[in-house]
N, C-alpha and C positions, 0 to 999 in steps of 0.2 A: 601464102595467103596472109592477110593483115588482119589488125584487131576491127579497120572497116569492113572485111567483109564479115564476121560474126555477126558484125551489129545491122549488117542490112538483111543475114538470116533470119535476126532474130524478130527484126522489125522492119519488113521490106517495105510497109506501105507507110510507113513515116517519113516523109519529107520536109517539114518544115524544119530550122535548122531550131537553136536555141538565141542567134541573133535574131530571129525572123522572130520570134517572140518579146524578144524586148523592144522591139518595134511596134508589136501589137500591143504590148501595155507597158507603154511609156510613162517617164516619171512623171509622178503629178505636179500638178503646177498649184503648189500651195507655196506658206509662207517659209520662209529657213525656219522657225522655230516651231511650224506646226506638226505635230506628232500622229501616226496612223498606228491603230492600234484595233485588235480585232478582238473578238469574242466565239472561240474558232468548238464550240464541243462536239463529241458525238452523239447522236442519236439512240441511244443503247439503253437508255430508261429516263427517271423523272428529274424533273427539274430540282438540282437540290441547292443547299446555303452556299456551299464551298463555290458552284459554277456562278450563282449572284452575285459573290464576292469579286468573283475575277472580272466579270461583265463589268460590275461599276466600278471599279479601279480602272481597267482600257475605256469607259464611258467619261469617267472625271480627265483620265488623260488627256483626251481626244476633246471634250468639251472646253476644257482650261484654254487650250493652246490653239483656238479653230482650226481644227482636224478637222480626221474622219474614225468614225466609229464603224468597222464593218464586220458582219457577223458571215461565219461559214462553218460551214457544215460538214464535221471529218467523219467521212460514211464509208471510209474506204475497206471497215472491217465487216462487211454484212451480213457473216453467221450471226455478229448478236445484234443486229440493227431494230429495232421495238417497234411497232406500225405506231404512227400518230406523235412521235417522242419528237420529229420535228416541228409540229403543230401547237405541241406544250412547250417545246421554247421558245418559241416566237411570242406564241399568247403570253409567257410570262415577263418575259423583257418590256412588251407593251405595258402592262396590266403594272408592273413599275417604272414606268416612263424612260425605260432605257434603250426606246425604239432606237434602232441603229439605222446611220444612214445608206449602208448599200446594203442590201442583202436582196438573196431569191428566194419567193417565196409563192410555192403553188404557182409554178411559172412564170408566175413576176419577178423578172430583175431589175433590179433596183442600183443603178451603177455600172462604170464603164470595167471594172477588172473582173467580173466574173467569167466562168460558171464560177458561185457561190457555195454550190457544194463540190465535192472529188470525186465523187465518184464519175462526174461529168467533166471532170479534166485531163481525161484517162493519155490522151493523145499528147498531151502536152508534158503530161510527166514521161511518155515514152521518148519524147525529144531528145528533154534531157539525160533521160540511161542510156538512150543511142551513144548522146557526144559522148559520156562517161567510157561507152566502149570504145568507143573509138580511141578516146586516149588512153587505152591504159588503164582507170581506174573501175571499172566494172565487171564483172564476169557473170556467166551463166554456173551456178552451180550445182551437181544434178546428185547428191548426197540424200539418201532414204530418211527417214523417222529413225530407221532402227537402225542403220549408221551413226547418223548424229548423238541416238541415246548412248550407246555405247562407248563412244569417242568422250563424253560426258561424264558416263561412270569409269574409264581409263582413267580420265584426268581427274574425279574424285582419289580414286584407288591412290595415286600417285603425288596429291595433295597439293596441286597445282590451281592455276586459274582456268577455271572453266569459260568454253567458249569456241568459236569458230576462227581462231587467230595462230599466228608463225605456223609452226609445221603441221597443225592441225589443221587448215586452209586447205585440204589435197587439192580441190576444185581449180586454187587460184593458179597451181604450175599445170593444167593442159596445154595443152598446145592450141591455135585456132582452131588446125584442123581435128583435134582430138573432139572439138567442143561443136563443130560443126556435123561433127558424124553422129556424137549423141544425140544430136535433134534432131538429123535426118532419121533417124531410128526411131523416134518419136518417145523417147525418156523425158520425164519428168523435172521440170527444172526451174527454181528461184533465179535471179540476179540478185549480186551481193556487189555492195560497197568494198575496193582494194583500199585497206588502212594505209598506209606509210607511218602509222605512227609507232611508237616505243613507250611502251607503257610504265616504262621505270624513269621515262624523261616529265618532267611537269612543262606547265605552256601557262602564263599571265590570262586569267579571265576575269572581266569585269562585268560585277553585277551589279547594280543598280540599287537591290536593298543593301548587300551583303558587301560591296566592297570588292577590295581585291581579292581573288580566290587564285589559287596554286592546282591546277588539277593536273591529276593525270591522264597523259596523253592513250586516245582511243587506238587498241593494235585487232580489234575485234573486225571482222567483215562481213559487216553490216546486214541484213536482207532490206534489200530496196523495193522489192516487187516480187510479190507473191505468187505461185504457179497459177490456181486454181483462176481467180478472178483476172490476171495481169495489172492488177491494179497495186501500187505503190504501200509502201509501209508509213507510220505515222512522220516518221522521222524523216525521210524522204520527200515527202510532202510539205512537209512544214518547211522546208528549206525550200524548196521551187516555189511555193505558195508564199509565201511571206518576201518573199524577192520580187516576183513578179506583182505580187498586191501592194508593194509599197510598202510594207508593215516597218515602222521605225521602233518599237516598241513591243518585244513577245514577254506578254505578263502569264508567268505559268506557275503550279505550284513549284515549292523545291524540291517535291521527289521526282519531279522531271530534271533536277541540276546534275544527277549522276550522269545524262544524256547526250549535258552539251557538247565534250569531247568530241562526240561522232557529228553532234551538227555544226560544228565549227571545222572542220576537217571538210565536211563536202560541202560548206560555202567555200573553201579554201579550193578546193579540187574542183568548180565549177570555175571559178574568178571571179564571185560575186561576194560583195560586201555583207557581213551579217548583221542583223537589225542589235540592237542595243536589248539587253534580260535584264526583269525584272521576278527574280521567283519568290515568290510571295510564303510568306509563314501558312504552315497550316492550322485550320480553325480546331480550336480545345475546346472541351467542357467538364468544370468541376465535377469530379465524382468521387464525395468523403473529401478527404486532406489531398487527393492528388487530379492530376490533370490527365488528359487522354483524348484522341484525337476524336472528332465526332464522327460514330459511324453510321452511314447511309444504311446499315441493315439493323442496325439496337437502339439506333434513335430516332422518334419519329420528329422532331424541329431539325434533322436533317434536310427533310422534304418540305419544299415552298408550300406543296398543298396545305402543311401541318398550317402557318401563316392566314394563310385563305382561310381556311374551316375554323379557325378562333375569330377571326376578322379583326387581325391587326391593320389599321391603317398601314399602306403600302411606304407611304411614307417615315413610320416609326421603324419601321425593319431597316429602310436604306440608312437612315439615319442612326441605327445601332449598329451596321456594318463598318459605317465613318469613323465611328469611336475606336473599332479596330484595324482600321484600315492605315491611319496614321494619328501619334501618340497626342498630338497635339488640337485635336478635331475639337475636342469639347471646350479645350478654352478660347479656342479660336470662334467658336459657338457662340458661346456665352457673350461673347465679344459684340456679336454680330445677329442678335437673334433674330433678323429678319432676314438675313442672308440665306439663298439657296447653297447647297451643298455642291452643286456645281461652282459659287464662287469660293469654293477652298483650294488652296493651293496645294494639291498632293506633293508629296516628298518621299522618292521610294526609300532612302536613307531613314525615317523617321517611323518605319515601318518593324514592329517588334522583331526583336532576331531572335526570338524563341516562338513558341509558337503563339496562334490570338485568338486568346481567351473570347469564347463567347459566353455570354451572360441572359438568360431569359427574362432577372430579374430586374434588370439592366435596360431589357426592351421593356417590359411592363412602365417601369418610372418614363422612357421616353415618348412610349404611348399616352400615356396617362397626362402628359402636360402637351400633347399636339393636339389627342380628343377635348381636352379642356379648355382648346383656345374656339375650338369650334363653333360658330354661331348654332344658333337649336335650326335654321333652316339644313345649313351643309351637316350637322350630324342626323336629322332626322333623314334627308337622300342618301348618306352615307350607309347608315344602319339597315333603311329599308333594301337597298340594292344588295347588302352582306345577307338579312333575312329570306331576301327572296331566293338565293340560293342556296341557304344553310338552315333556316329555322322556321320553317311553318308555324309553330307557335307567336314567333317577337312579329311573325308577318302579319298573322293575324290579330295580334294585339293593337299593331301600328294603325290598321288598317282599318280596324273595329271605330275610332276616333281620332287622325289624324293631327287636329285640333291642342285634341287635349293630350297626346302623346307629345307632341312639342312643346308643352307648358312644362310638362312632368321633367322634359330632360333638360327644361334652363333653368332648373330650380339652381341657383349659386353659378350661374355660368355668365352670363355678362357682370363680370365685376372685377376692381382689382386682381383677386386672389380667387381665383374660380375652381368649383370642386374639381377631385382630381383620383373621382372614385372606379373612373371606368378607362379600364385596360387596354381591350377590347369589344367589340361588338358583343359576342358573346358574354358578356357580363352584364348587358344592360338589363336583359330580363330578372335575370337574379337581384337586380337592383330595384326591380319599379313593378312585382309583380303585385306591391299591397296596394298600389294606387287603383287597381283593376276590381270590385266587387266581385263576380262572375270566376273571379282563382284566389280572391281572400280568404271567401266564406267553405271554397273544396280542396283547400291545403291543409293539409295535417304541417299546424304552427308550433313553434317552441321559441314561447315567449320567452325573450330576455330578459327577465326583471332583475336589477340588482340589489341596491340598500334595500328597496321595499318590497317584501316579500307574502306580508301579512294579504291576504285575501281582502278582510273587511275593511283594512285599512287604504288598500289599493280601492275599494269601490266608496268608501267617504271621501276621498281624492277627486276620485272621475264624477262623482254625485255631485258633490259640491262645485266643481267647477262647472258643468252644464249648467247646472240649478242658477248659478250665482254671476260666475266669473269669465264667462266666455265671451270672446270679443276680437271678430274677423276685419274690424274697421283699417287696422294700420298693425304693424309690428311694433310699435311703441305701448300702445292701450293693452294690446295681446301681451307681453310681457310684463306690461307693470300689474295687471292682475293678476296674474301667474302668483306673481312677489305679492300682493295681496291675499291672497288666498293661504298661501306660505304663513303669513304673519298671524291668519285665522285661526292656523290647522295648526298650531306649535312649531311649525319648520323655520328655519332661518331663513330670511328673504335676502341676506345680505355675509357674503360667503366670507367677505374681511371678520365679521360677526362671529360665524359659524366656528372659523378656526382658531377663533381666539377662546371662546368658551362654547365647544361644539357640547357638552354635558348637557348643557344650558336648554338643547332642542332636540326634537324629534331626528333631525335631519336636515337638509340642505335644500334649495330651490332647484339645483343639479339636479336632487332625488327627486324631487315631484315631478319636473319637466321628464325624467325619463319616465315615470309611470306614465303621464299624457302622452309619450311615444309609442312605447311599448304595446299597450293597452292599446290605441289605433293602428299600427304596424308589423305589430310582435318583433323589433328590432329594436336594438340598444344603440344602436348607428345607424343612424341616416339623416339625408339631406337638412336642409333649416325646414324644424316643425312646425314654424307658423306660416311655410309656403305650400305646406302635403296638406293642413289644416284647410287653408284657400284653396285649394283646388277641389278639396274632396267636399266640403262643402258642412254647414250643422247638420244639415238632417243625416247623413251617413257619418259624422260623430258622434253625434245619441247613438245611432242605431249599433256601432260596433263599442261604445263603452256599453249598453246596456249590456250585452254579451257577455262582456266578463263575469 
């Protein structure tokens, strides 16, 4: 008997060959220099920064070079498979414009090289471990748990490499016939990849960030396919999947580069060309003086939700991904501020070779100058759509006056240099809740006051200028009374003045303008006071200086 008839035991009703499949997905007919590149995760829980990160690096690829961006779905482990975890990928690749162009989704396929997910290619990966048996490189291996543990702790005891490789293979010397009686028996049994390789020999790999790498060659045998489900391993997959989808470009972390060994060996054992790695740095975050990888169970800006429920623009996130994604992002930025992120020229070379630093405070600065270019229309639809989902309060605030919520938020915002106080959605309230009467007057406040602190002296301040000096006509009149009143009261109206013989005065026009803040705000910071002034109007300035 031959190693063909194993393979038609094992799989009698597979007929199609593995020619008959690259017939079926033929190569694409794109340009020589366009790149396909995928966004391949499992399903097994939340959308988090690290799978973002990898999406828009194969999204920048693929968009640079008119590709194809296509997303797939590795399901093929489905004791931990999450109900809905494919629903939250999709939604989040959307929700950051990094819709991909073929993917299936809720029975839509979308493109000609699907199924989109594996666990629906089941037939197609049996193809290819048929051919594998047939030549040679494949076997049925029918080894227990508690054979394998033990074979495990022999080779611990004996301080060797652990693993299913040389003489520890028993499975790979049966015979056919040995292998075919174990299955008529009806034993329990994996397919494994046959190595050819020697693990004390190195082999040339070239990575894409990293350069040329030396590794050593894979002697381990493989598991290709699983007993329970007969459905394929990651590694087995990636290799028929990425050959038959065209994939020119596998962008993976680098704890997948310990891997490649083994999938360079069965593109090699198949005769098909392997796509070009690029394994990417893992993402860091400062903690104290040291660094450490971020982790999806102790960090919650792990998770995209974290993102959503602040309501950073979606746009500041991808754009603080860019800065680590390659070293050169920001000046090329700066360069170009009106350029989308799609027009950078990614450089896997350029990409840190240690690992990338993510920074929170980092996103905060790049939020804080995207919300501030924002017209008051797109941030007040922005904020509403973030509240409607997260904040019943800002929703109700928004909502309560529409109007005058738009006034409140272009206070300093079309101009030159436009404020650059909000991070986040979620800060806006924290920002604007003293413009509101109705949450002024039932907040427990802690006014700022600074230089002046005297009582009596804060209310012949706010006295005097109702009384006297108040004037909403233009920002010109409104500060030069201010300095009038100053000149009245003992303060220095003129700060050149002040610092040259401050003894000379009560204080500074700094100081009083903070008491007319404070005193209507209870803040020592905020927006320009003579636009909170105009909006809030005289009669609710008596009404909250009399207060004090």
């Amino acid at each position: 008997m031959t190693n063909k008839d194993l393979a038609n035991v094992i799989f009698p009703n597979i007929t199609k060959t593995i020619d008959d499949y690259k017939k079926i997905y033929p190569k694409r007919n794109l340009d020589e220099n366009a790149c396909v590149t995928r966004f391949a995760p499992s399903p097994t829980g939340f959308m988090h920064l690290g799978g973002l990160f990898q999406a828009l690096i194969n999204y920048v690829i693929a968009k640079e070079s008119n590709g194809v961006f296509f997303l797939r779905n590795e399901d093929t482990d489905k004791s931990r498979e999450i109900p809905g975890a494919v629903e939250l990928i999709m939604d989040t690749l959307n929700k950051y414009s990094l819709t991909p162009d073929e993917y299936e989704f809720k029975g839509k396929i979308v493109g000609n090289y699907g199924p989109y997910i594996q666990s629906e290619r089941k037939e197609i990966y049996h193809a290819f471990i048929k051919y594998l048996i047939e030549i040679g490189r494949a076997y049925p291996c029918f080894c227990t748990k508690e054979e394998l543990d033990l074979m495990r702790e022999n080779q611990e005891n004996m301080k060797i490499r652990t693993g299913y490789h040389g003489r520890f293979a028993t499975c790979s010397r049966l015979s056919v016939e040995e292998a075919i009686e174990k299955i008529k028996k009806g034993e329990s049994y994996v397919i494994r990849f046959k190595s050819n390789g020697n693990f004390d020999n190195k082999f040339e790999f070239d990575d894409l960030r990293q350069g040329k790498l030396y590794l050593n060659e894979n002697d381990i045998d493989e598991v290709i396919m699983k007993s329970e489900t007969m459905l394929p391993t990651y590694h087995f997959a990636h290799v028929v999947d990425d050959y038959l989808m065209g994939t020119t470009h596998v962008v993976r972390g680098e704890e997948w580069l310990p891997s490649a060994p083994k999938h360079i060996q069965m593109f090699e054992a198949l005769g098909i060309k392997a796509p070009k790695y690029i394994h990417t740095p893992l993402i860091m975050k400062k903690e104290g003086d040291s660094l450490r990888k971020i982790s999806k169970r102790k960090d919650p800006e792990a998770s995209m939700s974290y993102y959503s429920e602040l309501g950073y623009p979606t746009i500041a996130v991808i754009e603080s991904l860019m800065t680590i994604i390659n070293s050169n992002y920001e000046e090329w930025h700066r360069e170009f501020p009106n350029k989308k992120f799609t027009d950078f020229h990614f450089s896997a070379d350029k990409m840190s070779t240690s690992g990338a630093l993510y920074d929170l405070m980092k996103l905060d600065d790049i939020s804080k100058n995207i919300i501030s270019k924002m017209t008051k229309e797109e941030l007040y639809e922005e904020s509403l759509k973030w509240a409607s989902d997260y904040s019943k309060s800002l929703k109700d605030i928004i909502e309560s006056n529409p109007d005058y919520y738009k006034e409140i938020i272009n206070i300093e915002r079309q101009q030159e240099k436009p404020r650059k106080d909000i991070a986040k959605y979620s800060d806006i309230e924290s920002l604007i809740w003293y413009m509101y009467d109705d949450i002024y007057y039932n907040k427990d406040k802690n006014y700022e006051w600074k230089n002046i602190t005297d009582k009596d002296e804060i209310r012949l301040i706010l006295n005097n200028y109702v009384d006297k000096y108040i004037d909403l006509s233009n920002n010109e009149n409104w500060f030069n009374n201010i300095k009038l009143m100053c000149d009245d009261l003992g303060y220095a109206s003129n700060m050149k003045e002040y610092k040259q013989n401050p003894e000379k005065f009560k204080g500074n026009v700094a100081d009083v303008s903070t008491v007319l803040r404070v005193a209507l705000t209870s803040k020592s910071m905020t927006p320009d006071l003579f636009e909170i002034m105009k909006l809030l109007g005289l009669e609710k300035i008596k009404e909250r200086y009399s207060k004090i």
